[in-house]
C-alpha positions as CSV (number, residue, x, y, z in Angstrom):
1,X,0.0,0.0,0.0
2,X,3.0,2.5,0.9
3,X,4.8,1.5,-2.2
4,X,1.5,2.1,-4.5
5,X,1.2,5.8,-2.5
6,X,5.0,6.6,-3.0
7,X,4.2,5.6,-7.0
8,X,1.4,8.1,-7.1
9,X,2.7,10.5,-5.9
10,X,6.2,10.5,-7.8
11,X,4.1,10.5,-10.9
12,X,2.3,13.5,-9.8
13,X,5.8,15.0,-9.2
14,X,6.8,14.2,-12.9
15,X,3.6,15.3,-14.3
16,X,4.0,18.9,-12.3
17,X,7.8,19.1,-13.2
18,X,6.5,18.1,-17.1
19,X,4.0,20.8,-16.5
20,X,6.4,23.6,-15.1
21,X,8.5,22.7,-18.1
22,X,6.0,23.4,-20.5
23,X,4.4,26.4,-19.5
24,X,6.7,28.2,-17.1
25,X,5.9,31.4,-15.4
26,X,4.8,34.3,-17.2
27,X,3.2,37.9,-16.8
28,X,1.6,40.5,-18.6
29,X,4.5,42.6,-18.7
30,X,6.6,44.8,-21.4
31,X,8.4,41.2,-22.4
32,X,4.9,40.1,-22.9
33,X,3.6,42.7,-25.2
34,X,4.3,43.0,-28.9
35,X,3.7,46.3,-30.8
36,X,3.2,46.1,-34.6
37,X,6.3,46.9,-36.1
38,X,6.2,50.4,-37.3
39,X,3.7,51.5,-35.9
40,X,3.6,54.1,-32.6
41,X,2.4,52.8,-29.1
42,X,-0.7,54.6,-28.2
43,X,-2.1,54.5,-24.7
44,X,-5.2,52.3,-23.7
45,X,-8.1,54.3,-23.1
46,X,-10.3,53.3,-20.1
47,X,-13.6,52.2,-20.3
48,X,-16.4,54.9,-19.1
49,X,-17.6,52.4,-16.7
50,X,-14.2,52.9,-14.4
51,X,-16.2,56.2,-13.4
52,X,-19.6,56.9,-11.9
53,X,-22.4,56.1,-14.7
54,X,-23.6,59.1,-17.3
55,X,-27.1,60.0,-17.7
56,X,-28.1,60.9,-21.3
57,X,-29.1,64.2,-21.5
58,X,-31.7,64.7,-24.6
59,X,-32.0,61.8,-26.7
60,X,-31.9,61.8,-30.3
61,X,-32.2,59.8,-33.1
62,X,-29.9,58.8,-35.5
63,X,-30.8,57.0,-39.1
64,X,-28.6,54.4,-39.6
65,X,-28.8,52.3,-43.6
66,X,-28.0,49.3,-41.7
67,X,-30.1,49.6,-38.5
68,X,-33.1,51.9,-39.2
69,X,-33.9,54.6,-36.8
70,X,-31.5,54.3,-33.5
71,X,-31.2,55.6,-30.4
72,X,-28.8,57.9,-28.7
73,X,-27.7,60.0,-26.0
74,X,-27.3,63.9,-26.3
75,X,-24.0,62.8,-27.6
76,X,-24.9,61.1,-30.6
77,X,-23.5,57.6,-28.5
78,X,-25.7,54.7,-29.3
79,X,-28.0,53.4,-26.5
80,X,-28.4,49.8,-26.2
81,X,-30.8,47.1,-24.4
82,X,-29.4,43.9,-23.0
83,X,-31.9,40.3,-23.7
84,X,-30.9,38.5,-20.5
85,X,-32.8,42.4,-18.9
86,X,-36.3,42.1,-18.1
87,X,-38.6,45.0,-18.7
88,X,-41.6,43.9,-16.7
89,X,-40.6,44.2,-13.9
90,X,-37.2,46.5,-15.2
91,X,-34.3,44.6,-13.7
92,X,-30.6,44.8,-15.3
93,X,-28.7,41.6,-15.0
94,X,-25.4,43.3,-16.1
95,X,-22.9,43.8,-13.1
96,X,-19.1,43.3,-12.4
97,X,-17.0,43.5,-15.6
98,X,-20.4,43.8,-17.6
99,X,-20.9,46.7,-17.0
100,X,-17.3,47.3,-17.8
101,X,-17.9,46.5,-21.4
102,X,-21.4,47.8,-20.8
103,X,-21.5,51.5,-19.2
104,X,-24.7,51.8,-18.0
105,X,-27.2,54.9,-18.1
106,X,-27.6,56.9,-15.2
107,X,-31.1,57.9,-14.7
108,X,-32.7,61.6,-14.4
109,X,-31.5,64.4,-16.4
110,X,-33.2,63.1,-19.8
111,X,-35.1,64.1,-22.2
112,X,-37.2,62.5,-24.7
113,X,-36.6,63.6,-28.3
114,X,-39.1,64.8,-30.6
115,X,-41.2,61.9,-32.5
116,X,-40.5,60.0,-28.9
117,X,-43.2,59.1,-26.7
118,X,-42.0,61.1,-23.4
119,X,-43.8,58.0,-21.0
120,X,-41.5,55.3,-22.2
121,X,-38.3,56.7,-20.3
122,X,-38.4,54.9,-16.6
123,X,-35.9,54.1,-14.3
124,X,-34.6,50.8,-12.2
125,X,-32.7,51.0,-9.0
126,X,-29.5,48.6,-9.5
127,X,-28.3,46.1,-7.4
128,X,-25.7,48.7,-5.8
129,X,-28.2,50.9,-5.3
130,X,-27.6,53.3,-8.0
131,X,-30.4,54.4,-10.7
132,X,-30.5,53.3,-14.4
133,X,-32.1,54.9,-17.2
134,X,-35.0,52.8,-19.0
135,X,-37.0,53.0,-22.9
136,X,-40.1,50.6,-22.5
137,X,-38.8,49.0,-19.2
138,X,-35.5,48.3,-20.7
139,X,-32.5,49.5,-18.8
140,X,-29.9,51.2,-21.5
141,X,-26.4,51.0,-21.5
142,X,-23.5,52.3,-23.4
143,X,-20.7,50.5,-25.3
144,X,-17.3,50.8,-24.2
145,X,-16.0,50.8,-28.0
146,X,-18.2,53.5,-29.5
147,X,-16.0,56.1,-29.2
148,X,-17.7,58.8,-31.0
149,X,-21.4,59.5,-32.3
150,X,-23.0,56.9,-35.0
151,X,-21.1,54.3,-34.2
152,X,-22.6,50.8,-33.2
153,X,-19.7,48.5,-32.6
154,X,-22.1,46.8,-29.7
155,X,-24.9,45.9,-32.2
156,X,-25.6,41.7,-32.2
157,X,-22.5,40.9,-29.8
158,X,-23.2,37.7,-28.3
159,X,-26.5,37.8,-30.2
160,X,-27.5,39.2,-26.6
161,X,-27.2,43.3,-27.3
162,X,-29.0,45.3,-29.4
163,X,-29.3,49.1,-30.2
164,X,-32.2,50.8,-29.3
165,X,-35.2,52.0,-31.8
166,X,-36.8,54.8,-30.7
167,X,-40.1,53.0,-29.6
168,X,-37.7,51.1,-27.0
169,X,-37.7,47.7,-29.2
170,X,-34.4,46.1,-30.7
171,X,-33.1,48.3,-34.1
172,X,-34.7,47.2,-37.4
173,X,-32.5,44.8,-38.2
174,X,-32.0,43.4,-34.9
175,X,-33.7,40.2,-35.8
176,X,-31.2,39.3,-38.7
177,X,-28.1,38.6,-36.1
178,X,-27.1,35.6,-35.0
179,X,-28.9,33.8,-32.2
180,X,-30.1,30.7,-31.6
181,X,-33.8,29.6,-32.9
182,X,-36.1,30.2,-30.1
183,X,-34.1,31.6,-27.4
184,X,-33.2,35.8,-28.5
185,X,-29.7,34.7,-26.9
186,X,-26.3,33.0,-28.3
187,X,-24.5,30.5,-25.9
188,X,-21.1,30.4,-26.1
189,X,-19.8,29.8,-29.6
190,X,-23.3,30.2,-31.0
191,X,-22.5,33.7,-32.4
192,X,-22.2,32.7,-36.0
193,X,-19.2,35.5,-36.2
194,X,-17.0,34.2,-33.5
195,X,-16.6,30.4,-34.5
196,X,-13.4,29.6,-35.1
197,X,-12.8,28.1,-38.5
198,X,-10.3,25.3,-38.8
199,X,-6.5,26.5,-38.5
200,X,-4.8,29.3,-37.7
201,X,-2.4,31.9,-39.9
202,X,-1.0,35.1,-39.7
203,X,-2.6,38.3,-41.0
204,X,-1.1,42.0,-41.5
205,X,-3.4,45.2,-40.2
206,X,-2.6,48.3,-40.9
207,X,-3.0,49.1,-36.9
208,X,-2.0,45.5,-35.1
209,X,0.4,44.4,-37.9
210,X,1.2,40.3,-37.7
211,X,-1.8,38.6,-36.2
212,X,-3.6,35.6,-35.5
213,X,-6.5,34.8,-37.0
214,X,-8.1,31.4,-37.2
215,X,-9.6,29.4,-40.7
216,X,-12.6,31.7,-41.5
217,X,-9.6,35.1,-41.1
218,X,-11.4,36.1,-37.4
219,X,-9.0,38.1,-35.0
220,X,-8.0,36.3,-32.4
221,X,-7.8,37.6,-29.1
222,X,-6.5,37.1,-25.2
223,X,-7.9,37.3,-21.9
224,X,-5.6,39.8,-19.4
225,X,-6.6,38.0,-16.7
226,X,-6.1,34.7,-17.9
227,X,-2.7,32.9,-16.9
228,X,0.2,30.8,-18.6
229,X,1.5,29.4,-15.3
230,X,-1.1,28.0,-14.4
231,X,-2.8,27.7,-17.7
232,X,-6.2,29.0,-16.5
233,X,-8.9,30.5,-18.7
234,X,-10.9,33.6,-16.1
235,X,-12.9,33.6,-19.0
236,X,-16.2,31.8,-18.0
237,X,-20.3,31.7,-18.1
238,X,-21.8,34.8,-19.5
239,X,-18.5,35.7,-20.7
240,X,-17.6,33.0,-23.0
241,X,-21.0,34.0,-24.9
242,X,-19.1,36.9,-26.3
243,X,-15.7,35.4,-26.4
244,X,-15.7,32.0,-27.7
245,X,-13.2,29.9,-27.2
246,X,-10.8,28.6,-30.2
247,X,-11.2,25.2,-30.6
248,X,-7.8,22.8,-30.9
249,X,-5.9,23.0,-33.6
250,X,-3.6,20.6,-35.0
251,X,0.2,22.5,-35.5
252,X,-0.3,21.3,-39.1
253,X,-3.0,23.4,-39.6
254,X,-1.3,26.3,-37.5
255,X,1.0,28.4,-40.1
256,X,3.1,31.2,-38.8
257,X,2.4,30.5,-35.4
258,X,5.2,29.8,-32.7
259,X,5.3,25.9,-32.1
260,X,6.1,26.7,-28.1
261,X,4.1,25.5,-25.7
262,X,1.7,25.1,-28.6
263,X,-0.6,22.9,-26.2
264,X,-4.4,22.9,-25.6
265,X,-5.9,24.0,-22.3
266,X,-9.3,21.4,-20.7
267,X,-11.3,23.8,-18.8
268,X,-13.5,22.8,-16.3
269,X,-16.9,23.7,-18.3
270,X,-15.4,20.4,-20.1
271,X,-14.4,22.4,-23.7
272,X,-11.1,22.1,-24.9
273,X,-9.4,25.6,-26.0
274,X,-6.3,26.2,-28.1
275,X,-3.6,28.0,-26.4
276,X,-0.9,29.8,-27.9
277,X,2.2,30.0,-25.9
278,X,0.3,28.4,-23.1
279,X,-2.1,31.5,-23.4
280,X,-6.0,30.7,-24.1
281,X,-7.4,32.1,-27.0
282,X,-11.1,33.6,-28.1
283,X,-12.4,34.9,-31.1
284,X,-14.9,38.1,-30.0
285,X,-18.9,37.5,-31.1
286,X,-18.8,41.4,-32.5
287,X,-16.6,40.5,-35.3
288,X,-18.6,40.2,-38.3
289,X,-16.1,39.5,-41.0
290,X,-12.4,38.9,-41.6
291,X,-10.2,41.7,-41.1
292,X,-12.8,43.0,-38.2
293,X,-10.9,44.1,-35.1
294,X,-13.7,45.3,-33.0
295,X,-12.3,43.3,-29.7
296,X,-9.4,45.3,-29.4
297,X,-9.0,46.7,-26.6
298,X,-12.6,45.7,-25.0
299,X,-12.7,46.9,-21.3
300,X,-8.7,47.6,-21.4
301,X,-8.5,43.4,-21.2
302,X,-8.8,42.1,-24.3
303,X,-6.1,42.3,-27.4
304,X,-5.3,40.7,-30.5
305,X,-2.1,38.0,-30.2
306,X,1.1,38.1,-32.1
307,X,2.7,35.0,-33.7
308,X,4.5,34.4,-31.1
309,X,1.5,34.7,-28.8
310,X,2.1,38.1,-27.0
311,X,-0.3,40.8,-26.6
312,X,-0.6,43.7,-28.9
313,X,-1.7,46.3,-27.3
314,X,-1.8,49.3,-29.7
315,X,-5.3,50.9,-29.6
């Protein structure tokens, strides 16, 4: 009996040396950061949500070809609605590093614009305490990369958010993204955009330079938080609706990527996820077609990967 415990538990010493070997320690630091060559380090810009929550002054409208009418806040920012919300009763179900991504609406000081019916503007009192705007019982958010007025970077992501119309329902053409027959909501990988195809290659931006994409030409992207050493994924639930996960891939199938610690990471969800470099990867659910980039830089924690699987951090 002693001899089959000292057995065990020299094998678990191998397997943890084996391990160590692989995928030693490793940080987030300047080492582990790749710029695009030629191109000028610009600094990260922080989400809204690090401060206290905006209210939205008078709304307006804004005619979008793709969308129809849309929503906005006296800014010209789009306002969006969230489908795991409910509107009756209001309750917001977006907390943490949701409403990272997701800035939400402060209510008071708003007004309705013009062609608007005034009575569909409510408010919902947050789990914290704090008051949240509302359009038909919907609490409204912000996205964290719109950066200036008429844009709608948020629209579809996870096939979960959706710009506003003016009458508080989803935007026109809210029913064409991707989601799931049935449910309004994409689980993770369900968001049509952010499969990964098979493979993985190198592409050239204009902005990031070398990066990976996978077989269909989607960015892919790391975590922050996540770890090499331990090779833990932080990315998990809710999250991994908007980030999926890339799938293994075979190193035949993997061109221009480093072969190190090229090894594949079990999570404890039971998927199995590609890492680079011992890094997990994603693909990002907002990404509608090769060449998008619209994860970088998503709540100053998610950026593209370089070949050789650091960060690239350039904004």
């Amino acid at each position: 009996m002693g001899m089959k415990r000292g057995t065990t538990l020299a094998a678990a010493a191998v397997a943890v040396v084996l391990a160590a070997t692989a995928c030693g320690p490793s940080q987030d630091n300047a080492a582990d950061t790749a710029k695009p060559a030629g191109a000028a380090a610009q600094a990260s810009s922080q989400p809204a949500a690090d401060g206290a929550a905006e209210p939205a002054g008078r709304l307006a409208i804004a005619t979008s070809e793709q969308l129809g009418p849309v929503l906005t806040d006296s800014a010209g920012l789009t306002l969006y609605r969230f489908d795991k919300d409910t509107a009756k009763p209001p309750k917001s179900n977006c907390d943490g590093d949701c409403a990272k991504t997701w800035p939400v609406v402060a209510a008071g000081d708003v007004t309705a614009t013009a062609g608007m019916d005034p009575a569909l503007l409510g408010e919902v009192v947050r789990t914290d305490g704090t008051k949240q705007l509302t359009v038909a019982g919907w609490p409204a958010y912000r996205f964290a990369k719109d950066t200036k007025a008429g844009e709608f970077n948020g629209q579809g992501v996870g096939g979960v958010w959706f710009a506003f119309a003016p009458d508080g329902k989803k935007a026109a053409k809210a029913a064409a993204a991707p989601a799931p027959a049935g449910t309004g909501e994409a689980g993770a990988g369900e968001a049509g955009a952010g499969e990964a195809g098979t493979g993985l290659s190198v592409a050239k931006d204009p902005k990031l330079g070398d990066h990976i994409v996978d077989g269909k030409g989607m960015t892919v992207y790391r975590f922050k938080p996540d770890t090499a050493w331990p090779m833990v994924s932080k990315c998990v639930g809710d999250c991994l609706a908007k980030w999926p996960v890339v799938p293994p891939v075979d190193k035949a199938d993997a061109k221009g990527i480093t072969e190190r610690n090229y090894l594949v990471l079990d999570r404890p969800d039971g998927k199995k996820q590609q890492t680079v470099d011992c890094w997990p990867v994603y693909t990002f659910a907002g990404d509608n077609k090769p060449g998008d980039i619209n994860g970088q830089g998503v709540g100053g924690t998610w950026y593209a990967v370089a070949p050789d699987g650091k960060l690239i951090t350039v904004q």
